[in-house]
DSSP file (Angstrom, degrees, kcal/mol; ACC not computed):
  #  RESIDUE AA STRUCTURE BP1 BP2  ACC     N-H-->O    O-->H-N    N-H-->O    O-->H-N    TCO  KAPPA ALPHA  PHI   PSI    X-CA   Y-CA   Z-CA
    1    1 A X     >        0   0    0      0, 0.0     4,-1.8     0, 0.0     5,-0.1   0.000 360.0 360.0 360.0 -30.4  -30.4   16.4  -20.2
    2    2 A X  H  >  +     0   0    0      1,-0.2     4,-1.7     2,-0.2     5,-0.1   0.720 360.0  54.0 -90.6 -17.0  -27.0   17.8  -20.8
    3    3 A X  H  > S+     0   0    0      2,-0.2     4,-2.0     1,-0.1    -1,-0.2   0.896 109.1  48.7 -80.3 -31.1  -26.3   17.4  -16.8
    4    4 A X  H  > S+     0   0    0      2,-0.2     4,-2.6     1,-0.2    -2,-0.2   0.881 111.2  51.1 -69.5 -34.2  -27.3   13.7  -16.9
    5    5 A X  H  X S+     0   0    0     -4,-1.8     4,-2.8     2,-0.2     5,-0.4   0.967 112.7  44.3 -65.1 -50.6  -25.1   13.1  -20.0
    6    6 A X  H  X S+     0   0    0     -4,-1.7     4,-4.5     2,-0.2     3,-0.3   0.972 109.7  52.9 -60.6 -73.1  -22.4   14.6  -18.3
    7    7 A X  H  X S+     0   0    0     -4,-2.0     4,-2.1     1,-0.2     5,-0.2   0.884 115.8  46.7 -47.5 -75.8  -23.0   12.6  -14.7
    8    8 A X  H  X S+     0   0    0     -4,-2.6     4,-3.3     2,-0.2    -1,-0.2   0.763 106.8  53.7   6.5 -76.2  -22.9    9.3  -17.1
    9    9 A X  H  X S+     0   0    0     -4,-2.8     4,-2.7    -3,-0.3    -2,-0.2   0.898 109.9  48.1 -46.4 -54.1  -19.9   10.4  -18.8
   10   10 A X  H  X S+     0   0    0     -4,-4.5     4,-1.4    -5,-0.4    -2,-0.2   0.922 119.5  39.1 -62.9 -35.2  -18.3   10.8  -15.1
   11   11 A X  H  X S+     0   0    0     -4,-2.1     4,-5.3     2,-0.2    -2,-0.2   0.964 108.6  58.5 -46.9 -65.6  -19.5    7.1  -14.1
   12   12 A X  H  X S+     0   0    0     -4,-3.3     4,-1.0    -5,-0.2    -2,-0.2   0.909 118.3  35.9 -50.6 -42.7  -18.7    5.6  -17.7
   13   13 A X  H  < S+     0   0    0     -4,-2.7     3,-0.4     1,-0.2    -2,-0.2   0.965 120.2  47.5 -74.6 -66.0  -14.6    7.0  -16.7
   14   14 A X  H >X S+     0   0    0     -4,-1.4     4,-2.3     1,-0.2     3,-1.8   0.835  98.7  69.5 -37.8 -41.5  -14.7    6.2  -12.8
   15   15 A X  H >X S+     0   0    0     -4,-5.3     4,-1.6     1,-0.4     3,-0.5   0.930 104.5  33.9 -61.0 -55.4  -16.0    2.7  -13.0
   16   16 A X  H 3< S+     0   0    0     -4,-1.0    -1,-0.4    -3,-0.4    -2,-0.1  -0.069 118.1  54.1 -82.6  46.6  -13.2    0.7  -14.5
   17   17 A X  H <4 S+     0   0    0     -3,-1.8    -1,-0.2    -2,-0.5    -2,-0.2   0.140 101.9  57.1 -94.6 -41.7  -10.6    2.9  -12.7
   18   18 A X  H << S+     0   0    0     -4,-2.3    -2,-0.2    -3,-0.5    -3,-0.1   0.954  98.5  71.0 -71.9 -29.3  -12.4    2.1   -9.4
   19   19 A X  S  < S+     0   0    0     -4,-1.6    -1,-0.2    -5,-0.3    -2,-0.1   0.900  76.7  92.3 -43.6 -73.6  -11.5   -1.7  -10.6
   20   20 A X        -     0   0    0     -4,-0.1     2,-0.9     1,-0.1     3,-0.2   0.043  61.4-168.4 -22.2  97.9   -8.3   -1.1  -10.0
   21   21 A X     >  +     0   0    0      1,-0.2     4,-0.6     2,-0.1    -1,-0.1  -0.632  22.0 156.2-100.1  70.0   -7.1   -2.2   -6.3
   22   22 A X  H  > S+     0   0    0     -2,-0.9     4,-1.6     1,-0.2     3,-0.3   0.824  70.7  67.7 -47.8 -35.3   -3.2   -0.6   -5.8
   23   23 A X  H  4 S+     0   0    0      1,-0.2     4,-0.2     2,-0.2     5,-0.2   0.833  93.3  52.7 -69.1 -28.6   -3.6   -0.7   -2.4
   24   24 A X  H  4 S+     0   0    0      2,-0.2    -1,-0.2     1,-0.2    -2,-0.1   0.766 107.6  45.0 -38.6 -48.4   -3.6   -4.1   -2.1
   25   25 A X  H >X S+     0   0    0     -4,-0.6     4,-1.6    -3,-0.3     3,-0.6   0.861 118.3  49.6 -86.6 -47.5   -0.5   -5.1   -3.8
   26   26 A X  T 3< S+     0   0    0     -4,-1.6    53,-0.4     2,-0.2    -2,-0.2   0.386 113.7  45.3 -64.9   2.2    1.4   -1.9   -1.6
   27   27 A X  T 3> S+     0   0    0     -4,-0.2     4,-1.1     3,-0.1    -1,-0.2   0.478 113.9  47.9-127.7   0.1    0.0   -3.0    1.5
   28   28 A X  H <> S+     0   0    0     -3,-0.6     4,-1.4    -5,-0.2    -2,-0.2   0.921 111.6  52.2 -85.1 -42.5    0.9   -6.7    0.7
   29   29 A X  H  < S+     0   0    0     -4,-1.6     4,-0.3     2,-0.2    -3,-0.1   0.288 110.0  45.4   1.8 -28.1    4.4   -5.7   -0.3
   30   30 A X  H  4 S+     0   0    0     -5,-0.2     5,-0.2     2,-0.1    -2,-0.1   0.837 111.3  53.4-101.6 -54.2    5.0   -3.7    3.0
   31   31 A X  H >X S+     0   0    0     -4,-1.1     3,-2.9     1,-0.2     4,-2.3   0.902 111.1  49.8 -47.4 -55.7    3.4   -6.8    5.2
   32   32 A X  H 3X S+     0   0    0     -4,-1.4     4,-1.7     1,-0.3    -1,-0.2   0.884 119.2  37.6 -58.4 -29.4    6.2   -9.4    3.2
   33   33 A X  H 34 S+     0   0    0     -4,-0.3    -1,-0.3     1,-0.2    -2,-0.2   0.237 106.3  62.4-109.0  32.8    8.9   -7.1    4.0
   34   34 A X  H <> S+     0   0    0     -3,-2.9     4,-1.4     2,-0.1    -1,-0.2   0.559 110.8  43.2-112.8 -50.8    7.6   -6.2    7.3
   35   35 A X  H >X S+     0   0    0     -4,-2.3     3,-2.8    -5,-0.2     4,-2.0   0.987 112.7  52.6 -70.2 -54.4    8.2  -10.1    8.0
   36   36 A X  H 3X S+     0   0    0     -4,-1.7     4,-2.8     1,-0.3    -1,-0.2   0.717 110.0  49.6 -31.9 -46.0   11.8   -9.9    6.1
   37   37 A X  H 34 S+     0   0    0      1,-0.2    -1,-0.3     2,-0.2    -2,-0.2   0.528 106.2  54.8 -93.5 -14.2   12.8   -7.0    8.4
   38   38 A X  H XX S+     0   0    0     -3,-2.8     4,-0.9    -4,-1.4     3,-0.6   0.570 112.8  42.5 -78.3 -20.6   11.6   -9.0   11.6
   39   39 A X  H >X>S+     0   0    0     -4,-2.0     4,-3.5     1,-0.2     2,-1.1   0.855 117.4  47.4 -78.3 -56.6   14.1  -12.3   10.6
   40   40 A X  H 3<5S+     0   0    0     -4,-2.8    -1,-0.2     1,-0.2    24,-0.1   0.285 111.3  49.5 -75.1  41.1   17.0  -10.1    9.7
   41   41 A X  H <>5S+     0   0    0     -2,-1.1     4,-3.0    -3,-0.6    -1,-0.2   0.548 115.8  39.2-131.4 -51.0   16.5   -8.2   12.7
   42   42 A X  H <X5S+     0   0    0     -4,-0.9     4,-2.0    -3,-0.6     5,-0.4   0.900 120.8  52.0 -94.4 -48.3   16.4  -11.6   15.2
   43   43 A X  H  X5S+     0   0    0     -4,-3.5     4,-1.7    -5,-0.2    -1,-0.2   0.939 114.9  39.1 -62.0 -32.9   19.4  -12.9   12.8
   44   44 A X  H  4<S+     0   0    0     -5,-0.6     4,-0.3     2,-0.2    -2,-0.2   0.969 114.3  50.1 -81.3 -55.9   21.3   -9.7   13.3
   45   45 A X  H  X S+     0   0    0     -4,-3.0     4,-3.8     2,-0.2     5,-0.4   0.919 116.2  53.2 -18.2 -64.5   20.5   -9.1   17.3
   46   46 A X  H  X S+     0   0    0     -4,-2.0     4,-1.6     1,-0.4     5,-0.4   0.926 108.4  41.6 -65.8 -46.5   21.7  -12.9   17.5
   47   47 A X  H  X S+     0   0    0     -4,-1.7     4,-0.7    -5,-0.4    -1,-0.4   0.673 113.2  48.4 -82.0  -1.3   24.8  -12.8   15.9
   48   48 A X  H  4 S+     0   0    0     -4,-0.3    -2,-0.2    -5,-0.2    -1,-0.2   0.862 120.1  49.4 -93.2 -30.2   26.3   -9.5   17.4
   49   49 A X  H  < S+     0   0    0     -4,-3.8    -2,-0.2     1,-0.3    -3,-0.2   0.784 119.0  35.7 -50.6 -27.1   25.0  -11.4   21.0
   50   50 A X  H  < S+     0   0    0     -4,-1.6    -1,-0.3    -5,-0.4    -3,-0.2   0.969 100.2  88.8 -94.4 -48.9   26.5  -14.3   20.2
   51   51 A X     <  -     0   0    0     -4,-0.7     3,-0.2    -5,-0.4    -1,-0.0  -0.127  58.1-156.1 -66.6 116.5   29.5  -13.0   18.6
   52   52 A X  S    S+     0   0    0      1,-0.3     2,-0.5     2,-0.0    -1,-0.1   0.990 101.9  16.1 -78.5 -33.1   32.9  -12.1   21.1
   53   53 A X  S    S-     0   0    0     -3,-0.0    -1,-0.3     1,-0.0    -2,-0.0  -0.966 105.6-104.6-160.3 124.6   33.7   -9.8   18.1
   54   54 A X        -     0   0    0     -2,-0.5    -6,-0.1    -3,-0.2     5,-0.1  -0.044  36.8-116.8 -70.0 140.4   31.0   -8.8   15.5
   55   55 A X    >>  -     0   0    0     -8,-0.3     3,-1.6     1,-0.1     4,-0.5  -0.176  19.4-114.5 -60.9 151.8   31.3  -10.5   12.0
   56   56 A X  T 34 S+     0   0    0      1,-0.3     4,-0.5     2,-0.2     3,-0.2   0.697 115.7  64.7 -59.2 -27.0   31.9   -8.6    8.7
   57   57 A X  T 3> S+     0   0    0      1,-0.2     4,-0.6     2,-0.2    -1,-0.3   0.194  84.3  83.9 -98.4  22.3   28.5   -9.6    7.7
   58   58 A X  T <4 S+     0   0    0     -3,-1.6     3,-0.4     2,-0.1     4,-0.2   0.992  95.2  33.7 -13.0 -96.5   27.1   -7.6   10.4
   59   59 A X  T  X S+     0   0    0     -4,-0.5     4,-0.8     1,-0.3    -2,-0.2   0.440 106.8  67.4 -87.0  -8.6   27.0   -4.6    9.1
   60   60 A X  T  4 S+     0   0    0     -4,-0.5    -1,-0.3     2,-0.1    -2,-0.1   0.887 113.8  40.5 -28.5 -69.0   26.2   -5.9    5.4
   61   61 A X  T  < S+     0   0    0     -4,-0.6     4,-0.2    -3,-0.4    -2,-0.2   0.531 106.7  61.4 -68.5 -15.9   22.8   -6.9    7.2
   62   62 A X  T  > S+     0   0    0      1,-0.3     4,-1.8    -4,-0.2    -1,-0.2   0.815 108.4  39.5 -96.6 -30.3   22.3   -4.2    9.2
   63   63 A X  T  < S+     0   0    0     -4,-0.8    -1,-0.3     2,-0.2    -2,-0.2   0.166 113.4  54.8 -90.7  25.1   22.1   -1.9    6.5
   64   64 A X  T  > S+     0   0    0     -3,-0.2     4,-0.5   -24,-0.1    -1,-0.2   0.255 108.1  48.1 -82.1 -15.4   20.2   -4.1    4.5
   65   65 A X  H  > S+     0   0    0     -4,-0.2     4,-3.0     2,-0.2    -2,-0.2   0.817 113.6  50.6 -96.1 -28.4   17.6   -4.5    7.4
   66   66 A X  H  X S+     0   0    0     -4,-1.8     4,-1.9     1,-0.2    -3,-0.2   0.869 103.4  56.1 -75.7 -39.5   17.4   -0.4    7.8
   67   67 A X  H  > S+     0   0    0      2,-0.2     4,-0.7    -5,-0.2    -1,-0.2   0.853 110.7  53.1 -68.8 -36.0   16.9    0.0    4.2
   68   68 A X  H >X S+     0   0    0     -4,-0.5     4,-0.8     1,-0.2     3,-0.7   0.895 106.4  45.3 -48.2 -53.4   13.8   -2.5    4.9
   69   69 A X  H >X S+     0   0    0     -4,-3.0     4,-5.0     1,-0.2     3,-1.1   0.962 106.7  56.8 -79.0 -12.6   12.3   -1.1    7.2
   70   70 A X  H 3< S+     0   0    0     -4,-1.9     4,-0.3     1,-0.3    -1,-0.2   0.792 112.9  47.7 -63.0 -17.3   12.5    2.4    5.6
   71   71 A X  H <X S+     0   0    0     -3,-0.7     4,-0.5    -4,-0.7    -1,-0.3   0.209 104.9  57.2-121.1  19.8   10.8    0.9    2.7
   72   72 A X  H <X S+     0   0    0     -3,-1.1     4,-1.4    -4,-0.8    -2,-0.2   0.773 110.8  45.7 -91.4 -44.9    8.2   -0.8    4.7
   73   73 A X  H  X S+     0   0    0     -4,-5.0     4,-2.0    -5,-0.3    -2,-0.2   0.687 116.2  42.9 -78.0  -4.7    7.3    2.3    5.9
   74   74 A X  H  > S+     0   0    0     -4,-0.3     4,-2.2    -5,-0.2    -1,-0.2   0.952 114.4  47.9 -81.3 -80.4    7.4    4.1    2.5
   75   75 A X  H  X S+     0   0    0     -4,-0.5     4,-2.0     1,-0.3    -2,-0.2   0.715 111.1  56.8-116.6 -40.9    5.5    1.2    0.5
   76   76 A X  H  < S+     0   0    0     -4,-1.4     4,-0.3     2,-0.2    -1,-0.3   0.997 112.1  46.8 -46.9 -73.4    2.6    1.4    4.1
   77   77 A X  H >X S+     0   0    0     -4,-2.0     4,-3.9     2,-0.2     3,-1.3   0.868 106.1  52.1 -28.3 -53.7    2.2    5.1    3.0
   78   78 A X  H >X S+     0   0    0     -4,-2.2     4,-0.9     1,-0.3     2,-0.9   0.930 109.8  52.1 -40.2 -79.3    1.8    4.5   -0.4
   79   79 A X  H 3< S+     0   0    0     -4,-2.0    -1,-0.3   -53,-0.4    -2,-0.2   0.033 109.9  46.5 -49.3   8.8   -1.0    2.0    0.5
   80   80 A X  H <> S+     0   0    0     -3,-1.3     4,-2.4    -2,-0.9     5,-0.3   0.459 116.3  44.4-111.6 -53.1   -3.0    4.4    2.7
   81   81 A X  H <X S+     0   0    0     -4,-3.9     4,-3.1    -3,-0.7    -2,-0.2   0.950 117.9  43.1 -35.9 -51.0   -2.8    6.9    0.4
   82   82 A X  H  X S+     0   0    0     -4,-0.9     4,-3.4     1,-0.3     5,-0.4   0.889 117.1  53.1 -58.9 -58.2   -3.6    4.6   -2.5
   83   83 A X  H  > S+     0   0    0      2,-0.2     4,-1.1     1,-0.2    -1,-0.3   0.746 106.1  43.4 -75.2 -64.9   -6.0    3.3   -0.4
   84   84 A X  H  X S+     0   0    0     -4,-2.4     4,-1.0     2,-0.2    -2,-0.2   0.907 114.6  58.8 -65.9 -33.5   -8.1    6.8    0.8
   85   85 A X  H  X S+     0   0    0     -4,-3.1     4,-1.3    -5,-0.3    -2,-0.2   0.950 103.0  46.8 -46.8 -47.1   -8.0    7.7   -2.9
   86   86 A X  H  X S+     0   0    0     -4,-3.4     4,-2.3     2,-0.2    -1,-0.2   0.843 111.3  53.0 -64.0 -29.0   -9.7    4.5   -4.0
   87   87 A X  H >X S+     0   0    0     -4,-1.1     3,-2.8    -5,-0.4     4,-0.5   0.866 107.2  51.6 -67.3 -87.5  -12.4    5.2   -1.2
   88   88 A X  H 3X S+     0   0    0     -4,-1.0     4,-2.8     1,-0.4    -2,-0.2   0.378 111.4  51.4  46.8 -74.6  -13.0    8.8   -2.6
   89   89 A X  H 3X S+     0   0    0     -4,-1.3     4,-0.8     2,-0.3    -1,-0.4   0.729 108.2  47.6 -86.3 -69.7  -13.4    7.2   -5.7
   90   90 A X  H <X S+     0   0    0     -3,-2.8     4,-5.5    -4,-2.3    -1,-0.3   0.798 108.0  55.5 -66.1 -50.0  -15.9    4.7   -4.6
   91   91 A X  H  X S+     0   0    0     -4,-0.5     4,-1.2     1,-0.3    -2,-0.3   0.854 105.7  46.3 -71.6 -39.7  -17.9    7.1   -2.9
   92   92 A X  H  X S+     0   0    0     -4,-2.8     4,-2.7    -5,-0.2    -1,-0.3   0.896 111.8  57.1 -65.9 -17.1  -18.5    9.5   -5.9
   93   93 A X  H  X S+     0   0    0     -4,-0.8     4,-1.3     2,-0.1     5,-0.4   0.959 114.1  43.4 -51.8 -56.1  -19.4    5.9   -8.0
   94   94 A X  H >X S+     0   0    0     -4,-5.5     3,-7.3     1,-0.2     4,-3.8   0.755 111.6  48.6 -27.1 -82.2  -22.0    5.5   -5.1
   95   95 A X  H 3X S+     0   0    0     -4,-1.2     4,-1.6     1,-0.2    -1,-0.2   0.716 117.1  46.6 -32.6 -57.3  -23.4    9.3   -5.0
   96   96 A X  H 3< S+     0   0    0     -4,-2.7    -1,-0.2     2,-0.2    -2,-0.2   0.558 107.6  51.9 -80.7   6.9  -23.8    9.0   -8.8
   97   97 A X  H <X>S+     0   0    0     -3,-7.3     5,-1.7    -4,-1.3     6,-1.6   0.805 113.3  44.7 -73.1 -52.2  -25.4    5.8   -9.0
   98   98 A X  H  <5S+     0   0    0     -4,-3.8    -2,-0.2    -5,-0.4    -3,-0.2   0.860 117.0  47.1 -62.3 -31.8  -27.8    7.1   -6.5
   99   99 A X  T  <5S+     0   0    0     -4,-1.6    -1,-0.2    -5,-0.3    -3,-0.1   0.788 112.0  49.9 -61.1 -33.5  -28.1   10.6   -8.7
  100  100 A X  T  45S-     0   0    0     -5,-0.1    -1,-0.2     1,-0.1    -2,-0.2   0.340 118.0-114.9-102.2  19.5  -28.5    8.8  -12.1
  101  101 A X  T  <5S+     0   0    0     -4,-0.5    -3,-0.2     1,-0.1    -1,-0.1   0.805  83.1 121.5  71.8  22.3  -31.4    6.5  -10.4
  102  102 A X  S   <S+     0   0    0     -5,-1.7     2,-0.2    -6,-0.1    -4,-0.2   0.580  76.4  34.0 -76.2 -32.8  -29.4    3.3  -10.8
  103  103 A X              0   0    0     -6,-1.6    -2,-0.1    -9,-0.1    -1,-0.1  -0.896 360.0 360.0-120.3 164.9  -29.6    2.8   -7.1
  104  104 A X              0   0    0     -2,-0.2    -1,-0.1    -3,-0.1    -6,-0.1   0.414 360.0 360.0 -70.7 360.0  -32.1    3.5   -4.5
């Protein structure tokens, strides 16, 4: 009896936590500034191509486009971490739905 209370008690905390989607918002986050870091990329390319002698706002843009992608790839991690945790997560709700005879 005292193991069922307990398996309960471990549902009652996981279930609204498993509400909770982080990866979503981190992997939406990475995609907008996935796009950001392909324009300043084709704007930056264009002007040193075009340019006979590259503009001061170069190299303003160029470290502003490396500092993108570094946190597209950062903000990607997150969201695959975030992301197998919440799976994890999901999969013990399952297993103790199925234990406490909520599911078949």
């Amino acid at each position: 009896m005292q193991e069922r209370a307990a398996l309960e008690q471990e549902l009652a905390v996981l279930a609204p936590a498993a509400r909770e989607r982080r990866s979503a918002g981190l992997f939406l986050r990475a995609a907008i500034e996935a796009f950001c870091f392909v324009v300043i990329t084709g704007v930056s390319l264009k002007l040193f191509r075009d340019s006979a002698r590259t503009p001061l706002f170069f190299w303003p843009l160029s470290l502003l486009d490396a500092l993108l992608l570094w946190d597209v790839i950062r903000g990607f991690r997150e969201g695959r971490a975030s992301l197998r945790h919440e799976l994890r997560r999901e999969a013990r709700i399952r297993e103790l739905r199925t234990v406490l005879g909520i599911d078949p």
